[in-house]
C-alpha positions in Angstrom: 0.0 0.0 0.0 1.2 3.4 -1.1 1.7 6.1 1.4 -0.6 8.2 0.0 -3.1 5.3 0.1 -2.4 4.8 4.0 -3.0 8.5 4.3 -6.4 8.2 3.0 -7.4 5.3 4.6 -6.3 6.8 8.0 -8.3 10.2 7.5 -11.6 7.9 6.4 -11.4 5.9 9.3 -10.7 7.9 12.1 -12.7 11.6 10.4 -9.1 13.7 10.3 -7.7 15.8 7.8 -4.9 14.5 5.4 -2.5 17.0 7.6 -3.2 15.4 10.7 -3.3 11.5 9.2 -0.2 12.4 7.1 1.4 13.5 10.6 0.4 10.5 12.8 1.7 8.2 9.7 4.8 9.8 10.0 5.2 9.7 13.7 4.3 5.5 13.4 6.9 4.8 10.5 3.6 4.4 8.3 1.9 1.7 10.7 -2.1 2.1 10.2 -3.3 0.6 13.2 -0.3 2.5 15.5 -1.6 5.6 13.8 -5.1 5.3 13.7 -4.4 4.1 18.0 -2.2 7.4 18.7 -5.0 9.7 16.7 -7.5 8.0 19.4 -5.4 8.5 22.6 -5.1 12.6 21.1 -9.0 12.7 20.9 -8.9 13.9 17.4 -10.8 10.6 16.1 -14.2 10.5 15.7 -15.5 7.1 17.4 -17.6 5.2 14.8 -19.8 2.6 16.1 -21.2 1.6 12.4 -21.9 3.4 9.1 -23.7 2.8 6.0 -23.2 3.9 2.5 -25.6 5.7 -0.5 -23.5 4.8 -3.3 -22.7 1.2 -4.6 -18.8 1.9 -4.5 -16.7 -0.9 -2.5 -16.0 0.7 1.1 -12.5 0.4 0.2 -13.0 2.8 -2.9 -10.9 5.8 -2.9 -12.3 9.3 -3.2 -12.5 11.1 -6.3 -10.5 13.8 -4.8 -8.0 10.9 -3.7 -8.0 9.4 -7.1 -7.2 12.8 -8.8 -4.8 13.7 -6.3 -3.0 9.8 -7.1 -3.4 10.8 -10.8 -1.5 14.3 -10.5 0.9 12.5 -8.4 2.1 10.0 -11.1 2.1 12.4 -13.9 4.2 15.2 -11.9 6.7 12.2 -10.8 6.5 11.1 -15.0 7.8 14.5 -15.9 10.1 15.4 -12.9 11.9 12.0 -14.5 12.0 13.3 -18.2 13.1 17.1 -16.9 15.7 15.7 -14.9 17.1 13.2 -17.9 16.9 16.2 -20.3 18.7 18.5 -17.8 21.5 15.6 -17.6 21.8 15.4 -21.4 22.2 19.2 -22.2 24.7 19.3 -19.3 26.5 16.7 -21.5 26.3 18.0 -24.6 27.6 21.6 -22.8 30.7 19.4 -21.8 31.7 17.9 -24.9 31.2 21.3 -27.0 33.1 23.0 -24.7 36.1 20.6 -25.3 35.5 20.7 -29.0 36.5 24.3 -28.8 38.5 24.6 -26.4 40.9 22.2 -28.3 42.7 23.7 -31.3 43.2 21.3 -34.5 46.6 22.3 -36.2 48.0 21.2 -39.8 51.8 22.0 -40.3 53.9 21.9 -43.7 57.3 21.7 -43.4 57.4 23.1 -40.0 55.0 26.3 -40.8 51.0 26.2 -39.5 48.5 25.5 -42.5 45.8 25.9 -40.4 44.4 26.2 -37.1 40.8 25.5 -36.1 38.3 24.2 -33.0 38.1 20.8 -32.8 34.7 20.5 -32.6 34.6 22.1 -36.5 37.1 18.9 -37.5 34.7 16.6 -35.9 32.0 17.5 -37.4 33.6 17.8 -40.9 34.5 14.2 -40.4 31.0 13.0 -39.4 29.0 14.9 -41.8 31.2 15.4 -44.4 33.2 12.0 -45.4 36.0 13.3 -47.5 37.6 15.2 -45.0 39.0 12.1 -43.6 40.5 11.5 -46.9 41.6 14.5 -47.5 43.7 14.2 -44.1 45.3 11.3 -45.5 46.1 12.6 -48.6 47.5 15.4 -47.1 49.8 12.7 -44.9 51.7 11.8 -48.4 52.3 15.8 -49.4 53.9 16.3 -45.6 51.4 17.5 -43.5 51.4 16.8 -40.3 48.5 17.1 -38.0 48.1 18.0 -33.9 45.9 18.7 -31.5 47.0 21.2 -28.4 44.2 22.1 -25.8 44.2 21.3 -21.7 43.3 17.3 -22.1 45.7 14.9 -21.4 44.2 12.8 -24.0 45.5 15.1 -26.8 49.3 13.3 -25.9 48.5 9.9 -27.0 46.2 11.2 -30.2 49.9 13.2 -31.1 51.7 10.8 -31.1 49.4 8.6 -32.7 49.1 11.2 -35.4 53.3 11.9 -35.7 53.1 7.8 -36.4 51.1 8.2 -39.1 52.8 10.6 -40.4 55.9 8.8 -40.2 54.1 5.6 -41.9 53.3 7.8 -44.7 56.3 9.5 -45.3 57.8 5.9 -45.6 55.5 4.8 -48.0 56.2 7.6 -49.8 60.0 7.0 -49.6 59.9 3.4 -50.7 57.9 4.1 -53.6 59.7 7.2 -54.7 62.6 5.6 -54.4 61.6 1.7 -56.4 61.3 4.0 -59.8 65.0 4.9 -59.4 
């Protein structure tokens, strides 16, 4: 049984407001009977010796006021849920923008910088545009060289992952510039 149940079911039987069967619930860890017994010994139940009903609803039926205040309930916890996901999401999304730009994507030529842009712009060159990637590569056999400086520690590894690369390329292009001699 829900709280919110109990609550109702304590206020029917004993004649008390939500407030004050809400506050005996509390004060008996939710316990009907202890409730419903301590709401008695304050004098603020009414005594019922027997009662008798107009309508053909179960005795246990809630109220209509009961059911729509049930009804709210749900729907209020339904979107408190959803807000709270949403708010978690964009707080993401904040996060990984603001490393996109915060890191710098450079391209260097024979030691001089080509370019210099966000991150975030290469990223989403890559995933919406395809050829970029290839173009990257290309760019690997006419000596480019590509980095990435920002505050991550993670740019260290992608360096030198990107200097080996490099390296592989200029290689290739060494063994095959050099088999037509």
């Amino acid at each position: 049984m829900e709280k919110l149940e109990k609550v109702e079911l304590v206020r029917e039987k004993c004649g008390v407001t939500y407030e004050e069967a809400k506050r005996a619930l509390e004060e008996t860890d939710f316990d009907v009977l202890d409730a419903i017994v301590m709401l008695e010994r304050e004098g603020k139940a009414s005594s019922q010796t027997a009662s008798y009903a107009t309508t053909t609803e179960p005795s246990g039926a809630l109220s209509e006021e009961m059911t729509r205040a049930q009804n709210e309930y749900h729907e209020q916890s339904k979107k408190t849920k959803f807000g709270e996901l949403w708010t978690s999401f964009c707080e993401q999304v904040k996060v990984i923008v603001r490393s996109g730009l915060d890191m710098t994507f450079i391209a260097e030529r024979n030691g001089e910088r080509v370019i210099a842009i966000p991150l975030l712009f290469v990223v989403i060159g890559i995933l919406v545009w395809g050829a970029a990637l290839w173009l990257m590569i290309i760019g690997l056999f006419f000596g480019f060289r590509y980095r990435i400086e920002g505050a991550s520690p993670l740019t260290i590894d992608v360096n030198e992952a990107m200097d080996k690369a490099a390296d592989v390329a200029d290689g290739l292009k060494n063994d095959f510039t050099n088999k037509d001699e």
